[in-house]
C-alpha positions as CSV (number, residue, x, y, z in Angstrom):
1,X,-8.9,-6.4,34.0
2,X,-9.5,-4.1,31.3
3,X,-7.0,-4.0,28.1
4,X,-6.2,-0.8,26.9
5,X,-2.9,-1.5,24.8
6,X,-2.3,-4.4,22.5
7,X,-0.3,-5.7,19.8
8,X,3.5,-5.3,18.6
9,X,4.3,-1.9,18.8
10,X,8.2,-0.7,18.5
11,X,9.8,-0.2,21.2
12,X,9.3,3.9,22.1
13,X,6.4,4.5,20.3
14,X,2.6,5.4,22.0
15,X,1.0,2.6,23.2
16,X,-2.0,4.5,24.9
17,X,-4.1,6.4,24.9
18,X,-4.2,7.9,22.1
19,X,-2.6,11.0,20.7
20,X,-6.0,12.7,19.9
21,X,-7.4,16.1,21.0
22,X,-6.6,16.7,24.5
23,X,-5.5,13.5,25.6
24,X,-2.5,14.2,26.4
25,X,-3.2,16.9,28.6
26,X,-6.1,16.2,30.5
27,X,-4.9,12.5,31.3
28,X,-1.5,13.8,32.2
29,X,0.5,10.2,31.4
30,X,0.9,7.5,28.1
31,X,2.0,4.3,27.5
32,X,5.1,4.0,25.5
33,X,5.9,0.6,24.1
34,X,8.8,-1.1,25.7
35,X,10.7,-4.4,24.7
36,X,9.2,-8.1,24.8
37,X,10.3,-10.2,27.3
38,X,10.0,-14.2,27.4
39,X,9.3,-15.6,31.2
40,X,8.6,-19.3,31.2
41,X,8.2,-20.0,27.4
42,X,5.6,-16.9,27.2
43,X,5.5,-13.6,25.6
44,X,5.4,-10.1,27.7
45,X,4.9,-6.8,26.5
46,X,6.8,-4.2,28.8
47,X,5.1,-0.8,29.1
48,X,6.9,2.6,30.4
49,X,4.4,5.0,31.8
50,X,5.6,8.5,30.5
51,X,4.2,11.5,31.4
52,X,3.7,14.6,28.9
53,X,5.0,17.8,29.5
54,X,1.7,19.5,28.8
55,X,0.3,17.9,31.4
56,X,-2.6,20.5,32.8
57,X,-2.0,18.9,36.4
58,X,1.2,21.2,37.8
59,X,2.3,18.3,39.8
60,X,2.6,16.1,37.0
61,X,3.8,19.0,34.9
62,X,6.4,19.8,37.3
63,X,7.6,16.1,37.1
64,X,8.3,15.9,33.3
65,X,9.9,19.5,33.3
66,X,12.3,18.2,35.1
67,X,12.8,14.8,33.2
68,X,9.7,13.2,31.2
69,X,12.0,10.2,30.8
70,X,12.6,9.9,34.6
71,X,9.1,8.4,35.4
């Protein structure tokens, strides 16, 4: 398994990847931060997979026109 988001991070803000160029519309989707939950005495980052408006794929464009925070 391959990490591409670690640390912290508040709650709502990018995770990955990042905001750079055209990231955001040729990969379509992000990782937002989401809270930390504790399962079993350990530690786990939640993730929300967003997806940007300016998506260049119409499907996934057509999904966050409607509602980005839907997803």
């Amino acid at each position: 398994m391959k990490t591409i988001a670690r640390g912290a991070g508040t709650a709502g803000s990018r995770a990955a990847p990042a905001q750079a160029g055209n990231n955001d519309k040729k990969i379509g989707v992000r990782l937002d931060n989401a809270d930390t939950i504790v399962k079993e005495g350990k530690k786990f980052k939640r993730y929300k997979l967003q997806v940007n408006k300016g998506a260049e794929n119409p499907t996934l464009k057509g999904l966050a026109d409607k509602n980005s925070h839907e997803m």
